[in-house]
mmCIF file as Biopython writes it, N, C-alpha, C and O atoms, coordinates in Angstrom:
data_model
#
loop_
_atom_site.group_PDB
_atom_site.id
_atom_site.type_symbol
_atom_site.label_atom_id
_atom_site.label_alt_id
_atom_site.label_comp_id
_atom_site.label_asym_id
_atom_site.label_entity_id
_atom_site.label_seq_id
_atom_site.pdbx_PDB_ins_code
_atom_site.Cartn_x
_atom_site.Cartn_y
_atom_site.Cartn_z
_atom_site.occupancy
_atom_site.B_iso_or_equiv
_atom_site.auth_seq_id
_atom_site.auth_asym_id
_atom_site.pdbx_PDB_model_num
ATOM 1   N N  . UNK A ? 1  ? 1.470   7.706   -28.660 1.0 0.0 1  A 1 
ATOM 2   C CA . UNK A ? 1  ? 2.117   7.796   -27.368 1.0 0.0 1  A 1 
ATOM 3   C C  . UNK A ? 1  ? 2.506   6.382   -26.938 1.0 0.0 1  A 1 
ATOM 4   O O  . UNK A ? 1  ? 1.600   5.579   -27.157 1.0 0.0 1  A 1 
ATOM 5   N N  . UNK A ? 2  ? 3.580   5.866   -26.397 1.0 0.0 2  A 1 
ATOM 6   C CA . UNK A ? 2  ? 4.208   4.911   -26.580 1.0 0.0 2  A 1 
ATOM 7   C C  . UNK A ? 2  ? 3.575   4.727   -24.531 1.0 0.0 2  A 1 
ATOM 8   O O  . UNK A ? 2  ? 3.275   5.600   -23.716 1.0 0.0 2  A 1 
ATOM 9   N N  . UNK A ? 3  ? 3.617   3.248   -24.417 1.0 0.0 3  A 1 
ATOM 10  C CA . UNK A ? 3  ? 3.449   2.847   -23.225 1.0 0.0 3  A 1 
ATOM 11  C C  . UNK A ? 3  ? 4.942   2.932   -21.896 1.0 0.0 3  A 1 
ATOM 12  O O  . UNK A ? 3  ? 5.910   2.202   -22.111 1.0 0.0 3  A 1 
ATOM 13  N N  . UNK A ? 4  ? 4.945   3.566   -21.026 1.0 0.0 4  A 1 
ATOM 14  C CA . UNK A ? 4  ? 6.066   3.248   -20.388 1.0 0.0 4  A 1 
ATOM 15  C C  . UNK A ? 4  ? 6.070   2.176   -20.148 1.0 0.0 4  A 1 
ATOM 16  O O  . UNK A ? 4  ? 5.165   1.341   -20.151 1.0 0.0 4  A 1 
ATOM 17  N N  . UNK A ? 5  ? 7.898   2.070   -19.742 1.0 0.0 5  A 1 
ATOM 18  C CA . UNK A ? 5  ? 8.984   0.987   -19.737 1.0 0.0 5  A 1 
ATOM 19  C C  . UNK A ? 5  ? 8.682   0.358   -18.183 1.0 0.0 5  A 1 
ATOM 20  O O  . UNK A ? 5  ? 8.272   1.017   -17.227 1.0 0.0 5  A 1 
ATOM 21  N N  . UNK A ? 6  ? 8.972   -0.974  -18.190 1.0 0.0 6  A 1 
ATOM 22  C CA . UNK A ? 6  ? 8.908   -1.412  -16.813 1.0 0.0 6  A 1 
ATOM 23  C C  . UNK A ? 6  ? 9.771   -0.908  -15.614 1.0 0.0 6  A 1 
ATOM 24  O O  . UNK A ? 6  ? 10.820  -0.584  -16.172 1.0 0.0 6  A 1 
ATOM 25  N N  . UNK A ? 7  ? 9.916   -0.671  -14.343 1.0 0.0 7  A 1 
ATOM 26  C CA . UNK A ? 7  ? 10.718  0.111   -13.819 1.0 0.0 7  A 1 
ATOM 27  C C  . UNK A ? 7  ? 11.323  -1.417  -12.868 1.0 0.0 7  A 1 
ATOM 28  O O  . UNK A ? 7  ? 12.117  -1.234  -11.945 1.0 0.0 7  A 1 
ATOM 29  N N  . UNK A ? 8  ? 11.068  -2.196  -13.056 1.0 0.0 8  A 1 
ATOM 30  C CA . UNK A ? 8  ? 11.743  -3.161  -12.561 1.0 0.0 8  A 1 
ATOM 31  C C  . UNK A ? 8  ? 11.438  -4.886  -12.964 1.0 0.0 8  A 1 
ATOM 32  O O  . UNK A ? 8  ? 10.245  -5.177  -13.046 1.0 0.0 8  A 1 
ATOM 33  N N  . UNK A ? 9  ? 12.204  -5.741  -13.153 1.0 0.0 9  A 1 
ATOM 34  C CA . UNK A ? 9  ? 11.868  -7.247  -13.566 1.0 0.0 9  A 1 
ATOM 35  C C  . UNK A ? 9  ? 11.028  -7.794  -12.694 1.0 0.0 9  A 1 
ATOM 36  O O  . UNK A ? 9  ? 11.277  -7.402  -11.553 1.0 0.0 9  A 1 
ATOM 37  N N  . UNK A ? 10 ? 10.053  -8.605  -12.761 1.0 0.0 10 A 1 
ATOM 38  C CA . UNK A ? 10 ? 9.942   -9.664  -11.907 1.0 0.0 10 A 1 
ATOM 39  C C  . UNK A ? 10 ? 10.010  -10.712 -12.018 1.0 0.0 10 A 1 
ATOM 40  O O  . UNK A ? 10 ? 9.781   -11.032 -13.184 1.0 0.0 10 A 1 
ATOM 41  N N  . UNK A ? 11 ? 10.236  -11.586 -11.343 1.0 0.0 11 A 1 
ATOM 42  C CA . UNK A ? 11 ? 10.824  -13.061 -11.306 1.0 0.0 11 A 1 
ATOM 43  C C  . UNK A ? 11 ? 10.463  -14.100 -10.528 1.0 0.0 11 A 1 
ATOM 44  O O  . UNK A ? 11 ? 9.332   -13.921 -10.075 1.0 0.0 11 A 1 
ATOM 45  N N  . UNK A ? 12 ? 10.901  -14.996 -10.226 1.0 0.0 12 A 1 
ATOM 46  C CA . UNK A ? 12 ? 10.772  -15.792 -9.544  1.0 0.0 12 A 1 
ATOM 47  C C  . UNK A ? 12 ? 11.558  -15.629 -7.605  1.0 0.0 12 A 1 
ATOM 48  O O  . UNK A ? 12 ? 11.160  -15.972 -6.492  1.0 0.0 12 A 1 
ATOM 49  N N  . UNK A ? 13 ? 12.397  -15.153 -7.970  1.0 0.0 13 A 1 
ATOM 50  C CA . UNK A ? 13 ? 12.825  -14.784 -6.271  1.0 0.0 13 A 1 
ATOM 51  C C  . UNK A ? 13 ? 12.071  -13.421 -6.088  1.0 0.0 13 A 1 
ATOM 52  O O  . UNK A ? 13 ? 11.658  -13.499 -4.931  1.0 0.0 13 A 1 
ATOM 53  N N  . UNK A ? 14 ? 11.721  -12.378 -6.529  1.0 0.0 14 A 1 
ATOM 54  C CA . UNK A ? 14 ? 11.052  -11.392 -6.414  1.0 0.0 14 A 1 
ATOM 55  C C  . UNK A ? 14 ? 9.474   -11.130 -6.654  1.0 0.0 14 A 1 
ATOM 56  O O  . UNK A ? 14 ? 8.975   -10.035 -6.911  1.0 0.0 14 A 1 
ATOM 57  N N  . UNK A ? 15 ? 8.825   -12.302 -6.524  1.0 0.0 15 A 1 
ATOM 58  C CA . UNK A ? 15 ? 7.515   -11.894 -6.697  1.0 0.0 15 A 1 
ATOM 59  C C  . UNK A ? 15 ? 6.955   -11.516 -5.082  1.0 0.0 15 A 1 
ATOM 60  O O  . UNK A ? 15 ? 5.872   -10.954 -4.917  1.0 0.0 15 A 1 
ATOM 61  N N  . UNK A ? 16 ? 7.498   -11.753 -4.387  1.0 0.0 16 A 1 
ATOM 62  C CA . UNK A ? 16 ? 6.100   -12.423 -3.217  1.0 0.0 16 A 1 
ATOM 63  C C  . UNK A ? 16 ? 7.091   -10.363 -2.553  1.0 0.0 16 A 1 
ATOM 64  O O  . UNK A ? 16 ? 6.667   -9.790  -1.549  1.0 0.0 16 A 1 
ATOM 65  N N  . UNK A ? 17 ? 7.909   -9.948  -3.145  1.0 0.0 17 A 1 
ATOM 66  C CA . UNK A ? 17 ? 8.418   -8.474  -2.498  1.0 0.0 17 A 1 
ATOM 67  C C  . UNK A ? 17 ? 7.175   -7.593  -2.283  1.0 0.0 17 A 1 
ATOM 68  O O  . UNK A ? 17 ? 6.173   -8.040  -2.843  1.0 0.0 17 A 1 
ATOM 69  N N  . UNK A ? 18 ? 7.026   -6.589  -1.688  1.0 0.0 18 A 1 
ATOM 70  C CA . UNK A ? 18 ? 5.983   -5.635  -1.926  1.0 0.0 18 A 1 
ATOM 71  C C  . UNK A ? 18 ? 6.475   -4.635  -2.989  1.0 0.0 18 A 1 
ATOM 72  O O  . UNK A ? 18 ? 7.669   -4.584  -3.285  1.0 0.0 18 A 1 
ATOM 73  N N  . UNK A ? 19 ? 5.590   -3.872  -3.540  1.0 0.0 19 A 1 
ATOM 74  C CA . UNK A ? 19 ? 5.869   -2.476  -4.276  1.0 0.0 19 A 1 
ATOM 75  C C  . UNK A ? 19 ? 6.424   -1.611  -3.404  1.0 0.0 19 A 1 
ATOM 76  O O  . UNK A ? 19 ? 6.197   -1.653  -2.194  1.0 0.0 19 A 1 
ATOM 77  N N  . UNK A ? 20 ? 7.445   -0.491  -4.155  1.0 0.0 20 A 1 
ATOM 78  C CA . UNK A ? 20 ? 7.728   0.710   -3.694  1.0 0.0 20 A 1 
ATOM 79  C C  . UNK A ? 20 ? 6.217   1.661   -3.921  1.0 0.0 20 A 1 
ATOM 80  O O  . UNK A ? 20 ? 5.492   1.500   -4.903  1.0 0.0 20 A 1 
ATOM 81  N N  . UNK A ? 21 ? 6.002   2.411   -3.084  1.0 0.0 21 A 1 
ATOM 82  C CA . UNK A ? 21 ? 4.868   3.387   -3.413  1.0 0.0 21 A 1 
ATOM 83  C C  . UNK A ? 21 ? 5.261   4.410   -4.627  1.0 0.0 21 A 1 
ATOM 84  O O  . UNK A ? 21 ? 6.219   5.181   -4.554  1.0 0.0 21 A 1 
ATOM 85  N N  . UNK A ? 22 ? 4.581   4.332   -5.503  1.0 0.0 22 A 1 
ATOM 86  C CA . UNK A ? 22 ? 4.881   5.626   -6.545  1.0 0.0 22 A 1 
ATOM 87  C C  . UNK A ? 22 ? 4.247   6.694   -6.164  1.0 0.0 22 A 1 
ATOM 88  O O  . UNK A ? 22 ? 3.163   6.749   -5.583  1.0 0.0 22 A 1 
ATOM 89  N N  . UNK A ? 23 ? 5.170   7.843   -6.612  1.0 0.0 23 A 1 
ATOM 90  C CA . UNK A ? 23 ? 4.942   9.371   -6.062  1.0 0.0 23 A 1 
ATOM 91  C C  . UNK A ? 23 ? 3.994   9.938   -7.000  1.0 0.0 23 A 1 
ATOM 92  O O  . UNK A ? 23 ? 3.761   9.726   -8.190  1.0 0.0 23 A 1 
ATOM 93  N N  . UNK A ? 24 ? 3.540   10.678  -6.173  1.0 0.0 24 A 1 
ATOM 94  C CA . UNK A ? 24 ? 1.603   11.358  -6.314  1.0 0.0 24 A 1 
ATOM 95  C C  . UNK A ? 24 ? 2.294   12.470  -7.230  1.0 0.0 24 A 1 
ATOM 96  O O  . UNK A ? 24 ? 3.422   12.903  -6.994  1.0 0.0 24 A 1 
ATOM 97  N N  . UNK A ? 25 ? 1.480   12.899  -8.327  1.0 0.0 25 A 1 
ATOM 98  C CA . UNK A ? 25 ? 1.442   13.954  -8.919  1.0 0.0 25 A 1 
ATOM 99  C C  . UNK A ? 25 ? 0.924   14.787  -8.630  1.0 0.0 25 A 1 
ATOM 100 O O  . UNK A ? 25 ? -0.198  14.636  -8.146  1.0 0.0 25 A 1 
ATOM 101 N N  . UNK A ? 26 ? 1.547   16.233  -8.799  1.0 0.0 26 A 1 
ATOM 102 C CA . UNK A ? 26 ? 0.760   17.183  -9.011  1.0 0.0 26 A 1 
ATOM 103 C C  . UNK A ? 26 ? -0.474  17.786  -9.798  1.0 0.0 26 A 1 
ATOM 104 O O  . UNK A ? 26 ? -0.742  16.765  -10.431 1.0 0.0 26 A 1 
ATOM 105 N N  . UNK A ? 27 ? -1.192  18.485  -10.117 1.0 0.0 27 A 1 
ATOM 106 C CA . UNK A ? 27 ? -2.208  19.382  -11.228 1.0 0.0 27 A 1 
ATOM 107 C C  . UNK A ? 27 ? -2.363  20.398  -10.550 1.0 0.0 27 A 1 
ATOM 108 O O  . UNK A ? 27 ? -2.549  20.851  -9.421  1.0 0.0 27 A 1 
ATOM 109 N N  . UNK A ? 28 ? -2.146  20.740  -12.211 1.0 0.0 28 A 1 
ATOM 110 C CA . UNK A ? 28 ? -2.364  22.550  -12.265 1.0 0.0 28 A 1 
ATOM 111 C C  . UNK A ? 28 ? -3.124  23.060  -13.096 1.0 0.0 28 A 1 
ATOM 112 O O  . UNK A ? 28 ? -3.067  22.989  -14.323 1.0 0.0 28 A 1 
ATOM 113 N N  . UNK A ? 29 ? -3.761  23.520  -12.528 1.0 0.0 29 A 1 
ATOM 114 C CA . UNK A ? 29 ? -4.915  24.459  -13.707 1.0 0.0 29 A 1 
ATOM 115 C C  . UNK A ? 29 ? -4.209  25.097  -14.029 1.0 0.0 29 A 1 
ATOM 116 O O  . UNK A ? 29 ? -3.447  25.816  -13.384 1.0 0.0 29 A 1 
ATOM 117 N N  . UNK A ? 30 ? -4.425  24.839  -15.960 1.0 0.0 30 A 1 
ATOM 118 C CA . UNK A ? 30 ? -4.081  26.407  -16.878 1.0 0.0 30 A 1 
ATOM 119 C C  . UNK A ? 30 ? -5.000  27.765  -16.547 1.0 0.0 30 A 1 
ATOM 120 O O  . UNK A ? 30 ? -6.129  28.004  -16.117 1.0 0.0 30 A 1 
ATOM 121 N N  . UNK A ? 31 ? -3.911  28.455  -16.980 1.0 0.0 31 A 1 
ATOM 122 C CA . UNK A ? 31 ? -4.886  29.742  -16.521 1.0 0.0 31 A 1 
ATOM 123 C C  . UNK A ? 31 ? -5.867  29.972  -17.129 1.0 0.0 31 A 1 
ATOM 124 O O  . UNK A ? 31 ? -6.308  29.098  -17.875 1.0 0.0 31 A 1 
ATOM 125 N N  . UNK A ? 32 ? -6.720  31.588  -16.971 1.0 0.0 32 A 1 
ATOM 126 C CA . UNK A ? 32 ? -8.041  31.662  -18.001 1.0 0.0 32 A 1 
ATOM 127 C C  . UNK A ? 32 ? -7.237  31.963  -19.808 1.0 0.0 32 A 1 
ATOM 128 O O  . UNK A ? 32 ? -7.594  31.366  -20.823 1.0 0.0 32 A 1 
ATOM 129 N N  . UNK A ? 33 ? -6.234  32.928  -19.741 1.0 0.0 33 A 1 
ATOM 130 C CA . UNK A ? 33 ? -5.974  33.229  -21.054 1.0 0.0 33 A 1 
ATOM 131 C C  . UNK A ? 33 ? -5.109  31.470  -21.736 1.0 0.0 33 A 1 
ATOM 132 O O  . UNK A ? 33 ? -5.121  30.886  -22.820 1.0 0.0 33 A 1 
ATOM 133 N N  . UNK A ? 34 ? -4.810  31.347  -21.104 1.0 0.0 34 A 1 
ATOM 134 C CA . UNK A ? 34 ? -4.433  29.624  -21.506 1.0 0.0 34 A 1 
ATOM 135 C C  . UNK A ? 34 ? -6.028  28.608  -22.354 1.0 0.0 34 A 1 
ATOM 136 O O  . UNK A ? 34 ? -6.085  28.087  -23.468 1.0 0.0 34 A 1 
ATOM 137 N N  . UNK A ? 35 ? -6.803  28.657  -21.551 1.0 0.0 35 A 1 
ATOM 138 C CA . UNK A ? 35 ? -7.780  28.156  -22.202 1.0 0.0 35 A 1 
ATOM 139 C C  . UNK A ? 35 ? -8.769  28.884  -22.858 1.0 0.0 35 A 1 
ATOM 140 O O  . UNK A ? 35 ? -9.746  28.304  -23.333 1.0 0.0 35 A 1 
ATOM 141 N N  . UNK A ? 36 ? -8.628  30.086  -22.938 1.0 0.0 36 A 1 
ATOM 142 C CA . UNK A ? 36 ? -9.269  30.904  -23.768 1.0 0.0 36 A 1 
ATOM 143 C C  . UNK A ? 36 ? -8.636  30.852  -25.583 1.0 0.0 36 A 1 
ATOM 144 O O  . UNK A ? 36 ? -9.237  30.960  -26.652 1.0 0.0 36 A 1 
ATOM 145 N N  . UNK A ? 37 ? -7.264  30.651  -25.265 1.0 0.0 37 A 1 
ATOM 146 C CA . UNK A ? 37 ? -6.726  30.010  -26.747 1.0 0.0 37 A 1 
ATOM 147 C C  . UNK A ? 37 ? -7.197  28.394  -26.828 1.0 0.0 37 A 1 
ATOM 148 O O  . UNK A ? 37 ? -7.744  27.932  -27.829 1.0 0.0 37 A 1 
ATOM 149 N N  . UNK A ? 38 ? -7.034  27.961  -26.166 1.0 0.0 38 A 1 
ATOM 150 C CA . UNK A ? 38 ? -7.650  26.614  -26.862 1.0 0.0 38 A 1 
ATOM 151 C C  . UNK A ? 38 ? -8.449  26.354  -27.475 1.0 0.0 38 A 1 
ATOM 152 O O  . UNK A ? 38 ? -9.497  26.904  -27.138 1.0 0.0 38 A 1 
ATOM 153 N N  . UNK A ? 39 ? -8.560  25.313  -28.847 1.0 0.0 39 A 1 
ATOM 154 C CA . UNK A ? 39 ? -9.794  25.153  -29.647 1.0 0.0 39 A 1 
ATOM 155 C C  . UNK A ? 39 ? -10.430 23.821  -29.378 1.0 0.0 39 A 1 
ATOM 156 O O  . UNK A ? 39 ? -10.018 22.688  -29.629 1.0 0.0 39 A 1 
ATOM 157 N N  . UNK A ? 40 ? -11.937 24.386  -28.599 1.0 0.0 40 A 1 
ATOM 158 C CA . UNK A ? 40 ? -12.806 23.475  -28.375 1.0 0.0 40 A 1 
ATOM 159 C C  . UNK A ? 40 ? -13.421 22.588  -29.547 1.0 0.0 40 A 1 
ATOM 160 O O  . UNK A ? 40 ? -14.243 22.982  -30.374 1.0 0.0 40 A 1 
ATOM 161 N N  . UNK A ? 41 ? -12.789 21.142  -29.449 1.0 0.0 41 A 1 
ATOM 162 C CA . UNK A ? 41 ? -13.596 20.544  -30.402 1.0 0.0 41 A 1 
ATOM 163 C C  . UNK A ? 41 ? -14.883 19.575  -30.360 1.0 0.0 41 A 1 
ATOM 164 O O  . UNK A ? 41 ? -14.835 18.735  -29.461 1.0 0.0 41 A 1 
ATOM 165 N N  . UNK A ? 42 ? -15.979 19.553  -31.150 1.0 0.0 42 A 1 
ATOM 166 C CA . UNK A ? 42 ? -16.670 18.544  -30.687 1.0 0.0 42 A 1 
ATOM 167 C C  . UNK A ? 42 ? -16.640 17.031  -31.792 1.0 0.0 42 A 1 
ATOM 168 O O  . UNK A ? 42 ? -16.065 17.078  -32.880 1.0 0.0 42 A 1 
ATOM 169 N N  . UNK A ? 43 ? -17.305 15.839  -31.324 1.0 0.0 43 A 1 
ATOM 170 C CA . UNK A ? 43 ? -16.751 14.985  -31.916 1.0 0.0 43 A 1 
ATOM 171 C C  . UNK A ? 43 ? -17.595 14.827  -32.938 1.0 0.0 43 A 1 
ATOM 172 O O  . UNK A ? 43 ? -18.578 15.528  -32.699 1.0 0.0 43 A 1 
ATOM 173 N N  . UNK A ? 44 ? -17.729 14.219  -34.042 1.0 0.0 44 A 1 
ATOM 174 C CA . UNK A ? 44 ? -18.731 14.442  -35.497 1.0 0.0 44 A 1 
ATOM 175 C C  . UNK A ? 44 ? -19.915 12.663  -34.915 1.0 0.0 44 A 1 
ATOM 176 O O  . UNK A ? 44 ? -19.881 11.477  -34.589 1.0 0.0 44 A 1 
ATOM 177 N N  . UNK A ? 45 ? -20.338 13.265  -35.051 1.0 0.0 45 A 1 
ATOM 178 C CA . UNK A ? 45 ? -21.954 12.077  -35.075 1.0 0.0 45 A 1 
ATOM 179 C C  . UNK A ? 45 ? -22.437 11.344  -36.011 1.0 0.0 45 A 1 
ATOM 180 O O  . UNK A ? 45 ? -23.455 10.682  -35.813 1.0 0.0 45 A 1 
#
């Protein structure tokens, strides 16, 4: 999975700016038959 891209430069005339607020995500629980297919793995010791 690759790291996201910067969404803006910073510099020298633009440091002392504030941030824009980034927007809040949602979550959603999968349903029960959703995780009833999933395969639980455990990790080897």
């Amino acid at each position: 999975m690759a790291k996201r891209n910067a969404e803006k430069e910073l510099t020298d005339r633009n440091w002392d700016q504030e941030d824009e607020a980034e927007e809040v995500g949602t979550f959603s629980m999968a349903s029960e038959e959703v995780l009833k297919n999933r395969a639980i793995k455990k990790a080897k010791r």
